[in-house]
TORPA-239180 format. One record per residue (C-alpha): x, y, z; residue number from 1. Coordinates in steps of 0.25 Angstrom, whole numbers, plus 5000, padded with zeros to 4 digits. Example, Ala and Ser with C-alpha at 12.3 -4.5 7.8 and 13.67 -1.06 7.14 Angstrom:
<rec east="5049" north="4982" up="5031" nr="1"/>
<rec east="5055" north="4996" up="5029" nr="2"/>
# end
This chain:
<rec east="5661" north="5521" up="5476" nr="1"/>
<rec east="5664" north="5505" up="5477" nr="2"/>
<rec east="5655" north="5504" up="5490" nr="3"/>
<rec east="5643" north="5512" up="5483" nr="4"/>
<rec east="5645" north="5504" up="5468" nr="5"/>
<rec east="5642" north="5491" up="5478" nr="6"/>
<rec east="5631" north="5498" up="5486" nr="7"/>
<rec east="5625" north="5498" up="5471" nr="8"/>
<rec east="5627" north="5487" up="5465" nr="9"/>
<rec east="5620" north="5479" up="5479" nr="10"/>
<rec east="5609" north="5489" up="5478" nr="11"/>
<rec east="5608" north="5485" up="5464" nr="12"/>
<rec east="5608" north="5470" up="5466" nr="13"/>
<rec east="5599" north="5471" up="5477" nr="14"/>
<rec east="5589" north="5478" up="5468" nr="15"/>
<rec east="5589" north="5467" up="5457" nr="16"/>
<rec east="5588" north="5455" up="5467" nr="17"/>
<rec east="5576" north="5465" up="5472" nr="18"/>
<rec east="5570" north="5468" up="5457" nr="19"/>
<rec east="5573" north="5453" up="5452" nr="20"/>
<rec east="5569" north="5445" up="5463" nr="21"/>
<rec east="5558" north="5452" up="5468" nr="22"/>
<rec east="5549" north="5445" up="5457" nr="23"/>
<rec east="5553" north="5432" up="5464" nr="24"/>
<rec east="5553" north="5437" up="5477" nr="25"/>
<rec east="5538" north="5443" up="5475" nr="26"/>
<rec east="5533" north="5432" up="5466" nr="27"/>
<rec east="5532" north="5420" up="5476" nr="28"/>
<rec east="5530" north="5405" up="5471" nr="29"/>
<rec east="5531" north="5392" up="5474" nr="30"/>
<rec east="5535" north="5379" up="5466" nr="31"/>
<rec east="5525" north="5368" up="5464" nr="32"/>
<rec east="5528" north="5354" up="5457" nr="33"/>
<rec east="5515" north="5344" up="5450" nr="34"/>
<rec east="5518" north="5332" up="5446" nr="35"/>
<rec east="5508" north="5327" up="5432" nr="36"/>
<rec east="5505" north="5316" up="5428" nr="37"/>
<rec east="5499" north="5318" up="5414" nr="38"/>
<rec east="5507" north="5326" up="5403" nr="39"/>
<rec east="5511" north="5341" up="5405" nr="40"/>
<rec east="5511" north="5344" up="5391" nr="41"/>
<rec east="5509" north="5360" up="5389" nr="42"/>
<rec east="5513" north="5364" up="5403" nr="43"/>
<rec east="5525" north="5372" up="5402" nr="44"/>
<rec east="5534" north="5379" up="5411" nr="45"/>
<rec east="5528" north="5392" up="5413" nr="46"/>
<rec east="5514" north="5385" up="5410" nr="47"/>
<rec east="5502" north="5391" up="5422" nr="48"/>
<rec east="5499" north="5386" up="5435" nr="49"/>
<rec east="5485" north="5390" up="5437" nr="50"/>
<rec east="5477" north="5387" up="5449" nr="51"/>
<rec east="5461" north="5386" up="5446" nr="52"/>
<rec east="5465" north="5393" up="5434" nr="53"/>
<rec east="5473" north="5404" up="5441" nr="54"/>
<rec east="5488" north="5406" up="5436" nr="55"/>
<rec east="5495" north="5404" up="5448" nr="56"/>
<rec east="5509" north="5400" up="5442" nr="57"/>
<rec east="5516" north="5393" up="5430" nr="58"/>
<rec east="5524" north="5380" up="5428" nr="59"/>
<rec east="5540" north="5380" up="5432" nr="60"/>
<rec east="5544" north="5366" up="5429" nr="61"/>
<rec east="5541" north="5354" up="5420" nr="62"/>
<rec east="5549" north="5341" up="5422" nr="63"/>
<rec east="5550" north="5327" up="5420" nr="64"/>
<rec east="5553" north="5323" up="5434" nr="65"/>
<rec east="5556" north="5330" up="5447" nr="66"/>
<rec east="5565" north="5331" up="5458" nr="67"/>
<rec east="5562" north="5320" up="5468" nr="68"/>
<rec east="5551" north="5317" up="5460" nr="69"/>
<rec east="5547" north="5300" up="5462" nr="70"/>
<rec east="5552" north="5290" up="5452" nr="71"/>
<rec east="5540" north="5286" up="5450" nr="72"/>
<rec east="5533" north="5298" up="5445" nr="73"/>
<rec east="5530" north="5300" up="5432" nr="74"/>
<rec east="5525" north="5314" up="5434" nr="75"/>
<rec east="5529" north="5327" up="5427" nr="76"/>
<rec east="5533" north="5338" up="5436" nr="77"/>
<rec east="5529" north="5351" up="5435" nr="78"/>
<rec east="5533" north="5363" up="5444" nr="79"/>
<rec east="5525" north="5375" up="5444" nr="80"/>
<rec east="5526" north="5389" up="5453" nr="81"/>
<rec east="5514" north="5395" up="5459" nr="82"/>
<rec east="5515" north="5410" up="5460" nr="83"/>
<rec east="5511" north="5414" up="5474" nr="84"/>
<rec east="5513" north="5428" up="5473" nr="85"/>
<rec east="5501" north="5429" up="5461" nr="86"/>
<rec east="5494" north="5420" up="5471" nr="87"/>
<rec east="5496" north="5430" up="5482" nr="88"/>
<rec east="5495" north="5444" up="5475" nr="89"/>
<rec east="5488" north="5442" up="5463" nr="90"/>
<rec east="5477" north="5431" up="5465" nr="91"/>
<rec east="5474" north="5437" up="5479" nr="92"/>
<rec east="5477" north="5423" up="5487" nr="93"/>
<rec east="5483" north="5424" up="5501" nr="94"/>
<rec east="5487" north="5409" up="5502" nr="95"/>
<rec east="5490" north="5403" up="5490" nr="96"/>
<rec east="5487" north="5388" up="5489" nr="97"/>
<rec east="5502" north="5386" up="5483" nr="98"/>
<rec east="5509" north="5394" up="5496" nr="99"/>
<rec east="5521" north="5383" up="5503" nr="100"/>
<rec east="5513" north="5385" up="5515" nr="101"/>
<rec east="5499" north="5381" up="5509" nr="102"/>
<rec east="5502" north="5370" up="5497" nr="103"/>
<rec east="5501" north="5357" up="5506" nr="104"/>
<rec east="5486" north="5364" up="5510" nr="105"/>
<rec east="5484" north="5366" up="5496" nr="106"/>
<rec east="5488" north="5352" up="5492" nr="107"/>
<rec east="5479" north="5346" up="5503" nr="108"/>
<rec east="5467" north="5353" up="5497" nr="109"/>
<rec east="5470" north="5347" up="5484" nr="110"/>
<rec east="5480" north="5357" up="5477" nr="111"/>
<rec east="5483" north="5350" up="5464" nr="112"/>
<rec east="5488" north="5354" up="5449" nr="113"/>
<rec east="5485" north="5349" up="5436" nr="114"/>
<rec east="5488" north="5351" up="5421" nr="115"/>
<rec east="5475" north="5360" up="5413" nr="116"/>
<rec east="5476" north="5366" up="5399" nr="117"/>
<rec east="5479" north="5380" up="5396" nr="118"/>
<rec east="5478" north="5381" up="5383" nr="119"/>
<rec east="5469" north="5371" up="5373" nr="120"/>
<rec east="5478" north="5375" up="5359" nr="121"/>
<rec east="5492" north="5376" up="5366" nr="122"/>
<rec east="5490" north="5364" up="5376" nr="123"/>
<rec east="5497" north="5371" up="5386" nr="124"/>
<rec east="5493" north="5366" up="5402" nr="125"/>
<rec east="5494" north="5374" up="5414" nr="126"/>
<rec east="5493" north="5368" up="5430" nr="127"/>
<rec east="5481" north="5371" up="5436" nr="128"/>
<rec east="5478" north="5369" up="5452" nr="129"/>
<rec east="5467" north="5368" up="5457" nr="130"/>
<rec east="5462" north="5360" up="5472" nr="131"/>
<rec east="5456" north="5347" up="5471" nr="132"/>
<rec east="5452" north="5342" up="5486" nr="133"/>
<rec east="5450" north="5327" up="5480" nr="134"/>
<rec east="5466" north="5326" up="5476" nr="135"/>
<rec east="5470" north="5334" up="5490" nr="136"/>
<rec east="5484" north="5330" up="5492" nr="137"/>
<rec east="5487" north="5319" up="5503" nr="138"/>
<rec east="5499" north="5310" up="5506" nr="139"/>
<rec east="5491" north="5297" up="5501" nr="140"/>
<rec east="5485" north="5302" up="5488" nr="141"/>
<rec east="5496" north="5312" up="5484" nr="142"/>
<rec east="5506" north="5309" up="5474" nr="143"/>
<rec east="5519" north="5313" up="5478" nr="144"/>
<rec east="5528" north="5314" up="5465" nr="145"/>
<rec east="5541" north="5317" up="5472" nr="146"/>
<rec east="5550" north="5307" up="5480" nr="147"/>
<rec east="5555" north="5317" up="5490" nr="148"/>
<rec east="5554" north="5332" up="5494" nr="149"/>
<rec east="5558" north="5344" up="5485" nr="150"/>
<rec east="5555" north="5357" up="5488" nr="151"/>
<rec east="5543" north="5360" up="5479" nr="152"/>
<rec east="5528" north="5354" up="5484" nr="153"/>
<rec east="5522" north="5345" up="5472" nr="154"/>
<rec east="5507" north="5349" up="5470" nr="155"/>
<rec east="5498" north="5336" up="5463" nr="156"/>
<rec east="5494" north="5337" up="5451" nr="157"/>
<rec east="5480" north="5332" up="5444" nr="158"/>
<rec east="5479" north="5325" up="5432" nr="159"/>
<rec east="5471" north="5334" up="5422" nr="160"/>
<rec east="5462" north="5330" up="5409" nr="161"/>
<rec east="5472" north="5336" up="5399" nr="162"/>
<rec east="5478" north="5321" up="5396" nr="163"/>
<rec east="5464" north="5315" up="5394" nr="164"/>
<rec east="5459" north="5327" up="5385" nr="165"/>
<rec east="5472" north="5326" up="5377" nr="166"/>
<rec east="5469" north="5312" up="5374" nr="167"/>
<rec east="5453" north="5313" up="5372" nr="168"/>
<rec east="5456" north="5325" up="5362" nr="169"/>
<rec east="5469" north="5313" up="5356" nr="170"/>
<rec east="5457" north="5303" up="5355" nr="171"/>
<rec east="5447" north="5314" up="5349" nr="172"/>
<rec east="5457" north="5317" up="5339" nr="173"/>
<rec east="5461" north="5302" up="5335" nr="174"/>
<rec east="5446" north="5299" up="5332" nr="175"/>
<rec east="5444" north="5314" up="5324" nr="176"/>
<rec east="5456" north="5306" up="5317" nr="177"/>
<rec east="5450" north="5294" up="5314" nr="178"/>
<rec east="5438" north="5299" up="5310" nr="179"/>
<rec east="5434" north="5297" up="5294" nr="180"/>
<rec east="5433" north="5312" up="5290" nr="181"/>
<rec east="5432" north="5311" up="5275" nr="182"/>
<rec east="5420" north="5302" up="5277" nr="183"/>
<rec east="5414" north="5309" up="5289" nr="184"/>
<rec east="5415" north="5322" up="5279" nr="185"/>
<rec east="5408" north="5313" up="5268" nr="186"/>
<rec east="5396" north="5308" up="5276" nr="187"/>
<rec east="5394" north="5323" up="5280" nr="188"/>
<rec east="5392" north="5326" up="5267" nr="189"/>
<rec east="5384" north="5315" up="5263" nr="190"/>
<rec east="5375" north="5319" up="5274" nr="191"/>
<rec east="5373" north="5332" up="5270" nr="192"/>
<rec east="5372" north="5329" up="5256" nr="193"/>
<rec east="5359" north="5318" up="5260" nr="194"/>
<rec east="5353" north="5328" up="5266" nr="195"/>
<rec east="5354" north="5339" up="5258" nr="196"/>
<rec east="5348" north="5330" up="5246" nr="197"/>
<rec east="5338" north="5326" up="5256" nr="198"/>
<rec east="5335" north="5342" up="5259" nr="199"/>
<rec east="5335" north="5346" up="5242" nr="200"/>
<rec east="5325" north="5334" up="5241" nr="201"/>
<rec east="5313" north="5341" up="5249" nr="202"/>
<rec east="5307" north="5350" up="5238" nr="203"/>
<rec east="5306" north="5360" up="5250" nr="204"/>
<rec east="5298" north="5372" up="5241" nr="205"/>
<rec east="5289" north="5360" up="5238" nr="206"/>
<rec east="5286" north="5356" up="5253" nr="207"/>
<rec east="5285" north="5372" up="5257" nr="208"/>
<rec east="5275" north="5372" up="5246" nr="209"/>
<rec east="5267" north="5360" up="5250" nr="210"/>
<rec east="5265" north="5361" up="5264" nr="211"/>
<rec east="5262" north="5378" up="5260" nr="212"/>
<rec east="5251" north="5372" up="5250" nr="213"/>
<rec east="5246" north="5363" up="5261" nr="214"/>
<rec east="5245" north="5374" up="5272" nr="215"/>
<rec east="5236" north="5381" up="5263" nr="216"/>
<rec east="5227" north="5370" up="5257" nr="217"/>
<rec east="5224" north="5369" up="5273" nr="218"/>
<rec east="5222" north="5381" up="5277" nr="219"/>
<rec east="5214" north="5383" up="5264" nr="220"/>
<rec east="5206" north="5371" up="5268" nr="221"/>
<rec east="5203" north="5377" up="5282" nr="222"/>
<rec east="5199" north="5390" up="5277" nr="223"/>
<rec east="5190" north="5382" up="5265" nr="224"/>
<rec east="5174" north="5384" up="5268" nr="225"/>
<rec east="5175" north="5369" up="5266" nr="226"/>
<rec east="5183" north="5367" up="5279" nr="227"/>
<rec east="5175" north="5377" up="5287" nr="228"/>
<rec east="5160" north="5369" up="5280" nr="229"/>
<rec east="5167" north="5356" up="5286" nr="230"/>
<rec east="5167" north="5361" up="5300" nr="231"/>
<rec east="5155" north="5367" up="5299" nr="232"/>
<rec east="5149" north="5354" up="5294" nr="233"/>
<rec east="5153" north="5345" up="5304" nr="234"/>
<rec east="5148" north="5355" up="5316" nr="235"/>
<rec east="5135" north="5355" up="5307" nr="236"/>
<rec east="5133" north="5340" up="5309" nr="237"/>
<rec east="5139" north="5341" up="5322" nr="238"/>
<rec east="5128" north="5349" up="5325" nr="239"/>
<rec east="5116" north="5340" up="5318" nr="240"/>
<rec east="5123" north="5330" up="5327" nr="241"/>
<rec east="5120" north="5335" up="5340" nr="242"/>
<rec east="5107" north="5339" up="5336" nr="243"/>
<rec east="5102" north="5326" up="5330" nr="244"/>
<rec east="5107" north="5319" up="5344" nr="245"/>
<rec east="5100" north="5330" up="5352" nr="246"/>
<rec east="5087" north="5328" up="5341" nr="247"/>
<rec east="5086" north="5314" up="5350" nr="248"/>
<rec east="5088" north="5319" up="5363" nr="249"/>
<rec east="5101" north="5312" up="5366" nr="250"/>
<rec east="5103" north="5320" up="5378" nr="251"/>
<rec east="5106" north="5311" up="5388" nr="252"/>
<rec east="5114" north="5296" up="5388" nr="253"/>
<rec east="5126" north="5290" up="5384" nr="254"/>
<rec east="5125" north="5295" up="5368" nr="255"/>
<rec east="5120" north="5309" up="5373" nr="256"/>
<rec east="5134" north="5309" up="5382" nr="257"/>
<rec east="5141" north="5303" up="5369" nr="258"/>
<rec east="5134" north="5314" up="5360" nr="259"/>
<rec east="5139" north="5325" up="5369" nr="260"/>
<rec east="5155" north="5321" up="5369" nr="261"/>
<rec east="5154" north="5319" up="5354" nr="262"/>
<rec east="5148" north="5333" up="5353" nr="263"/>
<rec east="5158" north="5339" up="5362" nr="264"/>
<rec east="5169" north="5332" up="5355" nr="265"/>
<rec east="5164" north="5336" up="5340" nr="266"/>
<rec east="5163" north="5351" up="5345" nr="267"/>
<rec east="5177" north="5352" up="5350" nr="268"/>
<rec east="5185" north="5345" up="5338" nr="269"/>
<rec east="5176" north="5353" up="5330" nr="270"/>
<rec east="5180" north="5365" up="5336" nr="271"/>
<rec east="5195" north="5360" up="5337" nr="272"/>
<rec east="5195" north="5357" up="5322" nr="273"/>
<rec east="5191" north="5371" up="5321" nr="274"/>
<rec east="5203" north="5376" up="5328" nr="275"/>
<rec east="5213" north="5368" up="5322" nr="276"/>
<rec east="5208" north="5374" up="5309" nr="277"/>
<rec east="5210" north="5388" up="5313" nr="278"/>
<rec east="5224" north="5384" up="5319" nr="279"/>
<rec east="5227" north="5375" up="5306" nr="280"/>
<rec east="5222" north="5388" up="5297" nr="281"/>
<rec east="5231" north="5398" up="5306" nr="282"/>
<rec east="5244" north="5389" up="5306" nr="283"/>
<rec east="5244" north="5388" up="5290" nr="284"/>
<rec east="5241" north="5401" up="5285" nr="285"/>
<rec east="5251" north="5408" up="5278" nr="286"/>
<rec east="5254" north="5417" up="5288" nr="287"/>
<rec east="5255" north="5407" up="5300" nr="288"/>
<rec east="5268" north="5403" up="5308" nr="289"/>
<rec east="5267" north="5390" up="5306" nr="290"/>
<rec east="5267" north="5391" up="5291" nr="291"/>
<rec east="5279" north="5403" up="5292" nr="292"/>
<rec east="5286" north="5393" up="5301" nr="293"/>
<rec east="5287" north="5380" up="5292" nr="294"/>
<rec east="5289" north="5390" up="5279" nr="295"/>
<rec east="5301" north="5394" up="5286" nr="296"/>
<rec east="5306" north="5379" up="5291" nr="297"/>
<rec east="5303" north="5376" up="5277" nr="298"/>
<rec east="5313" north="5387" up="5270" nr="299"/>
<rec east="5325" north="5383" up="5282" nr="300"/>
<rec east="5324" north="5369" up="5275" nr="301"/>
<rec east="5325" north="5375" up="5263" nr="302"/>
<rec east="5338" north="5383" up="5267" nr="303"/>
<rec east="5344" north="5371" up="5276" nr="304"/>
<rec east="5343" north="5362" up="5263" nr="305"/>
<rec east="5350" north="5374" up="5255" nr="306"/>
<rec east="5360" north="5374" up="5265" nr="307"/>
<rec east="5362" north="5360" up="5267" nr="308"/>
<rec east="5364" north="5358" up="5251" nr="309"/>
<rec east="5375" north="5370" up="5251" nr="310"/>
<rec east="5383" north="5362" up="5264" nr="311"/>
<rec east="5382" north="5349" up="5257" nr="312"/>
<rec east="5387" north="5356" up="5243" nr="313"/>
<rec east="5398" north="5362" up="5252" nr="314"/>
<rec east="5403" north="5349" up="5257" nr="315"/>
<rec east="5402" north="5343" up="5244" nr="316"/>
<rec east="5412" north="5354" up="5239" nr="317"/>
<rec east="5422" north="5354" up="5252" nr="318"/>
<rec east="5419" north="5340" up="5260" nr="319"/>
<rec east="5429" north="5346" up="5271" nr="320"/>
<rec east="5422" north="5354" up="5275" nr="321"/>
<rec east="5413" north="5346" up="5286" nr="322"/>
<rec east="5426" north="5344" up="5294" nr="323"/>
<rec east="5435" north="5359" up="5291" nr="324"/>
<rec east="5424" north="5368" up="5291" nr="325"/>
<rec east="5420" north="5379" up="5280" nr="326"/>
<rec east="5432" north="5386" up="5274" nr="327"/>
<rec east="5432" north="5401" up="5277" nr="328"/>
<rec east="5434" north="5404" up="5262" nr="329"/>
<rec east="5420" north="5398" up="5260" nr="330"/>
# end
């Protein structure tokens, strides 16, 4: 009975090493440590470790300093852990860029890290890595934060943009501050009141009707017998013209070359004064698109001087509303 009670008991030991460290076991990964530079607010323990936007792993570690880490550095440490198993299975890559056997390759084509944002509203950062060729690691360029060797390899880092966005957006807010709102608000409204007064002062029915009543008095005038009798009169004495010249046998010479051009000439504005007629006639009559087409600009300037008075009396009534917006209840 003893002998098969501790028969069990092993059996049930092994079988919870087994179920409780096979994750481990299975899940392989590897220990890095960065070194920043710049500020690592909104990275947290747990934060992702992404690798040309691919989650690859998470932050372990964030400290002040680190083992064996130089006097003179002023760096924060970070230690992150790359999950080579998801590399392996999941992502389908054979030779992971962050395997012991391959990271000095990696750092010498320009393996680095650096810190992005991960969410705009939370401000929370991720490490992204990514190769850069130009900051390939070498012995003279490379910037060893640690005096002496521990067993984890440090990976550089790049300094990102987050420190120069967070100090334009500082800047963008300081001068939103010192800007005069109350009077930038009132010459708005100035504005749109002048031009509203502006826009009330044209008697636009007065213009529509004016131009209407023009139209017509031309197209009248080029439909009148007293237009048509005009034309007909100057081809008539064009006409008595060029007989009286041919009456002296002006057929040859310099004046019988000038008499020709001028008859040419005469006969092709006469003929183009007759088309511009027909055209003028065609583009004014009621029915035209041209007329249609300044009818209609016509009535949008009325509308737009209706709606410009309306915004201006809004304003007027709630002055904070050039900078907030229309209130949904409205």
């Amino acid at each position: 009975m003893i002998g098969a009670f501790v028969t069990v008991m092993l059996l049930l030991i092994v079988g919870m090493v087994m179920y409780f460290g096979s994750a481990n076991f299975l899940n392989r990964s590897t220990q890095f440590i960065l070194f920043f530079d710049q500020s690592v607010n909104g990275l947290l323990v747990g934060s992702p470790v992404k690798f040309r936007g691919v989650p690859v792993g998470e932050v372990k570690r964030i400290m002040i300093r680190a083992e064996g880490q130089r006097e003179d550095s002023t760096a924060i440490p970070v230690v992150i852990e790359i999950n080579r198993s998801r590399l392996e299975n999941d992502l389908g890559v054979s030779r992971t860029a962050f395997a012991p056997e391959s990271i000095h390759e990696s750092l010498e084509r320009g393996l680095v890290a650096q810190l992005n944002l991960e969410s705009v509203i939370t401000g929370q950062l991720f490490v992204e890595f990514s190769f850069e060729p130009a900051k390939a690691f070498s012995a003279e360029t490379h910037i060893d934060h640690l005096n002496e060797s521990i067993d984890i390899v440090e990976i550089p880092t790049l300094n990102s943009s987050l420190d120069q966005i967070t100090a334009d957006l500082a800047q963008i807010i300081a001068d939103i501050k010192d800007l005069d709102l109350q009077e930038l608000s009132e010459n708005i409204n100035t504005l749109i009141i002048s031009a509203t007064t502006q826009l009330q002062g044209l008697d636009t029915a007065a213009i529509s009707t004016s131009i209407t009543g023009t139209a017509d008095e031309i197209q009248n005038f080029i439909a009148s017998k007293q237009f048509k009798q005009s034309v007909d009169a100057m081809r008539i004495a064009f006409d008595q013209v060029s007989a009286t010249a041919r009456s002296f046998n002006i057929e040859e010479g310099p004046l019988a070359d000038t008499i020709d051009t001028w008859s040419a000439q005469i006969t092709q504005t006469l003929d183009s004064f007759d088309r511009l007629s027909n055209e003028a006639s065609a583009l004014i009559e009621p029915g035209s698109d041209l007329r249609h087409e300044f009818e209609s600009m016509l009535r949008e300037l009325v509308r737009t001087a209706r709606s410009i008075r309306l915004l201006s009396e809004y304003i007027e009534r709630n002055p904070n509303a050039i900078l907030t917006g229309r209130s949904q209840e409205e």
